[in-house]
C-alpha positions as a printed Julia matrix, in Angstrom:
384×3 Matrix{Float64}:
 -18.73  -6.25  -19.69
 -22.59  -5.05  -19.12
 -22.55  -3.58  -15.85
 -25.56  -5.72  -14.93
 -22.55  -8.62  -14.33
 -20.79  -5.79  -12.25
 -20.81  -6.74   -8.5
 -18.94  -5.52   -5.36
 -15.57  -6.96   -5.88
 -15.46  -5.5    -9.39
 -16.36  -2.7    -7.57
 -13.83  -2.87   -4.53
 -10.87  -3.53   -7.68
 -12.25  -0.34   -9.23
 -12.33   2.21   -6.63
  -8.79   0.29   -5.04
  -7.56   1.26   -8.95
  -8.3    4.99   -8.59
  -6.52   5.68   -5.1
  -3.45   3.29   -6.22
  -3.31   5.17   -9.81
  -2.43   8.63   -7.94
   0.79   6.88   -6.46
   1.86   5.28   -9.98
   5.03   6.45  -11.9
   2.45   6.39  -14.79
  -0.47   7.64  -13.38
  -4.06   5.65  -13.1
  -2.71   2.48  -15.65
  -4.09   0.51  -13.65
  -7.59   1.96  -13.46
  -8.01   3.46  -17.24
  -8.2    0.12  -18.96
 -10.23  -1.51  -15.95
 -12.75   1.49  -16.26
 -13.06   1.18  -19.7
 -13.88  -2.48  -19.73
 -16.59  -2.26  -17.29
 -18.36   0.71  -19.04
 -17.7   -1.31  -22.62
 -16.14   1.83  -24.14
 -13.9    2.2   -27.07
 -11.88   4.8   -25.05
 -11.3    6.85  -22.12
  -9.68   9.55  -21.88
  -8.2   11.4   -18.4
  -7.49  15.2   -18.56
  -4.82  16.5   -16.4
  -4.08  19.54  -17.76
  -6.31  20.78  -21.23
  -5.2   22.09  -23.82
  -4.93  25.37  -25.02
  -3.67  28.13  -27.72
   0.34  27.9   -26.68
  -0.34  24.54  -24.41
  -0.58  21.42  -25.94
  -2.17  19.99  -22.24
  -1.17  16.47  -20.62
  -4.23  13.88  -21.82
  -3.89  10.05  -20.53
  -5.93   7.64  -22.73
  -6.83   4.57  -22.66
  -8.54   2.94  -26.03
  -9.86  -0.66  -27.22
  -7.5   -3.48  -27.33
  -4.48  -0.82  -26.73
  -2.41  -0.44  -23.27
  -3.12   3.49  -21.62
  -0.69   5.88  -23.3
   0.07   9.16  -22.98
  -1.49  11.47  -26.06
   2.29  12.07  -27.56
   2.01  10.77  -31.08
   1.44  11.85  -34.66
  -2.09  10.55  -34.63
  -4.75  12.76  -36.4
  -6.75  12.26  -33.83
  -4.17  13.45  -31.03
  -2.81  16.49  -32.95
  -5.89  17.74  -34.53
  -7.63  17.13  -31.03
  -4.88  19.66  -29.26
  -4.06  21.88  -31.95
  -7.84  22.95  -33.24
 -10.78  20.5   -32.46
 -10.51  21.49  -28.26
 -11.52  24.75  -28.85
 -14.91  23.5   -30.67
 -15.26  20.84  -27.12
 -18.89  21.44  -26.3
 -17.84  19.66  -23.22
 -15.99  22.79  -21.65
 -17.4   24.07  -17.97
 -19.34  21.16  -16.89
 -20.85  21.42  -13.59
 -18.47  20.07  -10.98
 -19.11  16.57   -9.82
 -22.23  15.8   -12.67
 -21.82  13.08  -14.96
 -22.75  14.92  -18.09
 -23.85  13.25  -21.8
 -22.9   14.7   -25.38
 -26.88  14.35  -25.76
 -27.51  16.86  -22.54
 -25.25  19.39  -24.33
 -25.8   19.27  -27.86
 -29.16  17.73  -29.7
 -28.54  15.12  -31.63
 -29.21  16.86  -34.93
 -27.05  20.02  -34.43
 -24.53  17.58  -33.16
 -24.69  15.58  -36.52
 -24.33  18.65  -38.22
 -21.57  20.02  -36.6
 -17.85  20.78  -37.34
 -16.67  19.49  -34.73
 -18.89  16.08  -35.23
 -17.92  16.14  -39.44
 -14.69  17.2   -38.89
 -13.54  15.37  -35.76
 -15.62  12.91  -33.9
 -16.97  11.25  -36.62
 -13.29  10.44  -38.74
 -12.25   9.48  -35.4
 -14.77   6.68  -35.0
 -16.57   8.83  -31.65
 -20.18   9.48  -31.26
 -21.33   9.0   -27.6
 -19.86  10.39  -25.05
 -19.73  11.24  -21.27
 -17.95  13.55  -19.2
 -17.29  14.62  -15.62
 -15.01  17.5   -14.38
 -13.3   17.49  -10.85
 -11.44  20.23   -9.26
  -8.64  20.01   -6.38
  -8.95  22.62   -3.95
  -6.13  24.48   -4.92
  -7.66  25.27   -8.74
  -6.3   21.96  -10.75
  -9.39  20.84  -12.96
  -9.27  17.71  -14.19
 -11.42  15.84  -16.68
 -12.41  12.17  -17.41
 -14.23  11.48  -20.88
 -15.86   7.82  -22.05
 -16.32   7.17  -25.74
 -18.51   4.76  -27.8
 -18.25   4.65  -31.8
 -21.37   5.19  -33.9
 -21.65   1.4   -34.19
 -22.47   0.91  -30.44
 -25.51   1.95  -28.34
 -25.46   5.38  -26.56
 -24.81   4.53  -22.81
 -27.57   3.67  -20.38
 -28.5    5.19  -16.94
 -26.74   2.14  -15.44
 -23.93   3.07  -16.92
 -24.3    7.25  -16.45
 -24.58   5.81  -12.31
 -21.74   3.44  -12.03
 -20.16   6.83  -13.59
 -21.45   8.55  -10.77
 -20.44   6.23   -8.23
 -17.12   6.27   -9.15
 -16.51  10.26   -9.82
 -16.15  11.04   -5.68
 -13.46   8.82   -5.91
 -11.49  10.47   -8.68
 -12.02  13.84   -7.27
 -10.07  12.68   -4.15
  -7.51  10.43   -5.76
  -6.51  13.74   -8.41
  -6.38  15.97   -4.85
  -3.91  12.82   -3.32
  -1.72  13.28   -6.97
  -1.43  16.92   -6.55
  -0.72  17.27   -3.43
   2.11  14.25   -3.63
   3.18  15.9    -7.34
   3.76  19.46   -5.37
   5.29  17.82   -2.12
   7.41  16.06   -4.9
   8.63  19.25   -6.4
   9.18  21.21   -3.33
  11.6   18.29   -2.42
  13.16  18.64   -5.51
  13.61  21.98   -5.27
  15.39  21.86   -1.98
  17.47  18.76   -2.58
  18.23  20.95   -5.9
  19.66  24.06   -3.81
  21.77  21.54   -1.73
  23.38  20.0    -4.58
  23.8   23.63   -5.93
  25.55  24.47   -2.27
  27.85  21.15   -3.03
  27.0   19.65    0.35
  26.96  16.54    0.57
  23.97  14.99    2.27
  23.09  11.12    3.75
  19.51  10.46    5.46
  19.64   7.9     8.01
  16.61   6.11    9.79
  15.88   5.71   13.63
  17.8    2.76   13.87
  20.78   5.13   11.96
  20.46   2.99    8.63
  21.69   4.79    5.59
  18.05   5.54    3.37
  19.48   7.49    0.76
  21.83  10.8    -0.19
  21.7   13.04   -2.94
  24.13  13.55   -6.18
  27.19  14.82   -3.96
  26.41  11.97   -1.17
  26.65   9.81   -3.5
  30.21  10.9    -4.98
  31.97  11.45   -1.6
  30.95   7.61   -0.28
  32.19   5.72   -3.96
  35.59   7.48   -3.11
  35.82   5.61    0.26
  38.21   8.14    1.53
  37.29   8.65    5.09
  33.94   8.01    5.42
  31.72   5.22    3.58
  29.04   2.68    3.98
  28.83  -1.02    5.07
  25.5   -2.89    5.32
  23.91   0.28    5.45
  26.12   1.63    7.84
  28.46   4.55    8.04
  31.91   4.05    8.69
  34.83   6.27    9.27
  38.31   5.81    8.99
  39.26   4.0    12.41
  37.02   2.06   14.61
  37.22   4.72   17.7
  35.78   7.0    15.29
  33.17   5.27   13.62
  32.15   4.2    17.29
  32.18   8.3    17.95
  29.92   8.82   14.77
  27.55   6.33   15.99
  26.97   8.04   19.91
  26.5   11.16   17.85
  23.53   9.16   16.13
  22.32   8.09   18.67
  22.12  11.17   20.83
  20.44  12.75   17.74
  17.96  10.54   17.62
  17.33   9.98   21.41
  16.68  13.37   21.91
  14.42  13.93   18.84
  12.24  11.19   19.78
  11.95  13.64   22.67
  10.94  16.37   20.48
  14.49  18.0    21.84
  16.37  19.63   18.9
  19.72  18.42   19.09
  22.67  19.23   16.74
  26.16  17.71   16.76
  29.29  17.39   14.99
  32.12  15.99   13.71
  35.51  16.2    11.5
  36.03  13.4     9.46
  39.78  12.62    8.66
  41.21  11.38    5.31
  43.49   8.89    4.7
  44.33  10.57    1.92
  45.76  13.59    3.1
  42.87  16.12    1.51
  41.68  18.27    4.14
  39.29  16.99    6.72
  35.4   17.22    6.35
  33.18  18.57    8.61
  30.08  16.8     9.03
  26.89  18.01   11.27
  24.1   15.76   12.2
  20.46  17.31   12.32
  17.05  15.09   13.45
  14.66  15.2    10.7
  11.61  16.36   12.66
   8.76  13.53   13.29
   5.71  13.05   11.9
   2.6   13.52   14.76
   1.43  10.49   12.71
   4.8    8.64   11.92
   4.67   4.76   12.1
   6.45   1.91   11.12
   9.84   1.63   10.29
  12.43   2.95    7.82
  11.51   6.99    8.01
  14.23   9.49    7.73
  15.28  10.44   11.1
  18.51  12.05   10.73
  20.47  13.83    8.0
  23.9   14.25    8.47
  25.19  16.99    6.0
  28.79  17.17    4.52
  31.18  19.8     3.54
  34.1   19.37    1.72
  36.89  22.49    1.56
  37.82  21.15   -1.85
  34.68  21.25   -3.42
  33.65  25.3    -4.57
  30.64  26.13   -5.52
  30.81  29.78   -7.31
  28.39  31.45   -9.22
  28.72  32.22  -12.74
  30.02  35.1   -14.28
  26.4   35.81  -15.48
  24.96  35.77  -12.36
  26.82  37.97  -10.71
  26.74  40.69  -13.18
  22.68  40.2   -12.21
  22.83  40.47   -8.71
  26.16  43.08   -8.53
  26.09  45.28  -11.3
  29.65  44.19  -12.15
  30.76  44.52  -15.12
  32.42  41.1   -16.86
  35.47  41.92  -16.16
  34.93  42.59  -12.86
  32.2   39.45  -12.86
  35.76  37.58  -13.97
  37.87  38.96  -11.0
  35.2   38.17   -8.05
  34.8   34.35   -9.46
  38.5   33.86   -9.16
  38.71  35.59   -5.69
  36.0   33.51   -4.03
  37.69  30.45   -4.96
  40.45  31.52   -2.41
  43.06  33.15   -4.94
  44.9   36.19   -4.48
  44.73  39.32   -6.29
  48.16  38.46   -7.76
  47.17  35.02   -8.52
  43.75  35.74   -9.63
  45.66  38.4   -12.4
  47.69  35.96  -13.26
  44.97  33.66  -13.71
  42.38  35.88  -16.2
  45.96  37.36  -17.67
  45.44  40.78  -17.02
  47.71  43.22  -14.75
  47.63  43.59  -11.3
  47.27  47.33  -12.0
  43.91  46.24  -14.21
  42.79  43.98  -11.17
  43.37  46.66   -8.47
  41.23  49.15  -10.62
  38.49  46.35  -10.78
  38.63  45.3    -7.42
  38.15  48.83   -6.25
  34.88  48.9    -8.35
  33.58  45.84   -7.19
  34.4   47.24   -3.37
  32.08  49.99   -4.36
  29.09  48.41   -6.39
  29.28  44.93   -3.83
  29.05  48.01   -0.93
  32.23  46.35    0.84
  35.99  47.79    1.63
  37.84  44.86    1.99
  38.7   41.49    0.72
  37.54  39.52    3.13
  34.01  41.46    3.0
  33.96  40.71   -0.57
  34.33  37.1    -0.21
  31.91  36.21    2.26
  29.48  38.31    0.58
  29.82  35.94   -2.31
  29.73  32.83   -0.76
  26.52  33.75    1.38
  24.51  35.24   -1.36
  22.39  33.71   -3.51
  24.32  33.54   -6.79
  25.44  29.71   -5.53
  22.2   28.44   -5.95
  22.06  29.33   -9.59
């Protein structure tokens, strides 16, 4: 499409294209083929992370008559591109912001003459290109090239402008997928270390509307065995105390609509005689800006005295200094055992185990059992 037939919807589509491709699962395929067509290119290529000597970079392209891919085949092009021809770019450190030519970098008859025009551009049907570089606050430079073969006319200023037009808008749709791809990993992280802990955890919205739980949520609900869900609702074992659970929500929330910080609690019984869980209900703090409906508003988190999450044996040789024997010894104590049972257990003597116990007392800095064992459970090593 010429962009002399572009107008302001095309436009509107565009630019709508850029902002909606930082949100996608697969990022901009919405606005890599639409970009391409507009500019009549063969390809385009999107740059999210180059490559380099022991990095073979993350490029998103989008070429003539193909759907946008990720660069993860065989292709000569893709391999040769990330594993030699990159370092030989010329388009490396291009002003921020500029729409920038092949032409303004290299004259066309060094170009020609070139390695990296023989040897690359040229078996891989390229010879025009432009290129723009944008850079998110926090250091992540990204780049967006447009290609033309040798059979097509180098592009015109039109072109170079709608280029220009459009490059603001990239620079603050990449910022919006950073700072949504590190809020994403933060949250994994932390939903990570509470599936590590074994708690089990169910976010509820103001109305008190199950929106989702993690791994162990998940598990403890399927069994049905004192607590469970219904229509998105929580239910306990008897009416009274599903009624209870739901005051408790609704205290919760009343209050944190208040900005008040309350906590409560709760022991949920099991019909199936396994010890009783203990559940606490937290607000999720609001949003200054929060609107409309279905936000998380309240996590209520879940412990279960049968589930036991102790560190390896590895681990706490790293953080102790124990030795594996003695690494051995502490697992089987924090799970509850005693030092008769946890001998029996790892088959040694209780003679052996007193001897290791009494090393662990002194390289864990504690002098009794029950020292020993919360120092386990509160450290660190369950996270790993």
């Amino acid at each position: 499409m010429a962009t002399t037939d572009i107008n302001s919807k095309i436009i509107d589509e565009l630019i709508d294209s850029i902002y909606e491709g930082a949100m996608q699962e697969k990022p901009w395929q919405t606005f890599m083929p639409l970009f391409r067509q507009l500019l009549d290119a063969d390809g385009v290529s999107l740059i999210l992370r180059p490559p380099a000597k022991d990095n073979r970079g993350l490029i998103l392209n989008s070429r003539r008559d193909q759907q946008q891919s990720k660069f993860t085949s065989d292709e000569w092009p893709v391999t040769s591109y990330k594993e030699h021809f990159f370092a030989l770019d010329p388009f490396i450190n291009l002003p921020i912001g500029q729409i920038v030519s092949i032409e303004e970098l290299v004259p066309a008859e060094k170009l020609l003459e070139s390695e990296y025009y023989i040897n690359y551009l040229k078996p891989a049907g390229i010879r025009y290109i432009l290129g723009g570089d944008v850079k998110e606050p926090t250091g992540l430079l990204a780049s967006i090239r447009v290609m033309r073969s040798p059979d097509e006319n180098a592009f015109s200023n039109r072109e170079v402008d709608l280029f220009s037009r459009i490059l603001p808008h990239i620079t603050r749709a990449i910022q919006i997928h950073a700072r949504l791809g590190r809020t994403e990993s933060e949250r994994d992280l932390y939903a990570g270390a509470v599936n590590q802990l074994a708690v089990s955890t169910i976010v509820l919205d103001e109305k008190g509307l199950v929106l989702n739980t993690n791994k162990a949520g998940t598990e403890l609900l399927k069994q049905k065995d004192g607590i469970s869900v219904l229509e998105q609702h929580i239910q306990l074992t008897t009416r009274d105390k599903t009624n209870t659970f739901k005051e408790l929500v609704q205290k919760v929330l009343t209050a944190n609509e208040h900005s008040a910080q309350l906590v409560e609690a709760i022991r949920i019984e099991r019909p199936s005689g396994k010890p009783d869980l203990a559940a606490i209900l937290r607000p999720v703090p609001l949003s200054q800006w929060a609107e409309g409906q279905q936000h998380p508003s309240l996590a209520v988190f879940i412990s279960d005295p049968e589930h036991q999450n102790i560190a390896s044996r590895e681990i706490l040789a790293s953080l102790f200094g124990f030795s594996k024997a003695e690494s051995a010894l502490a697992v089987e104590l924090a799970k509850g055992l005693t030092l008769a049972e946890s001998s029996e257990e790892l088959n040694i003597s209780q003679h052996t185990a007193r001897a290791q116990l009494k090393a662990i007392f002194a390289k864990a800095d504690v002098s009794r059992q029950a020292e020993l064992i919360r120092l386990l459970l509160k450290s660190v090593a369950s996270l790993a």
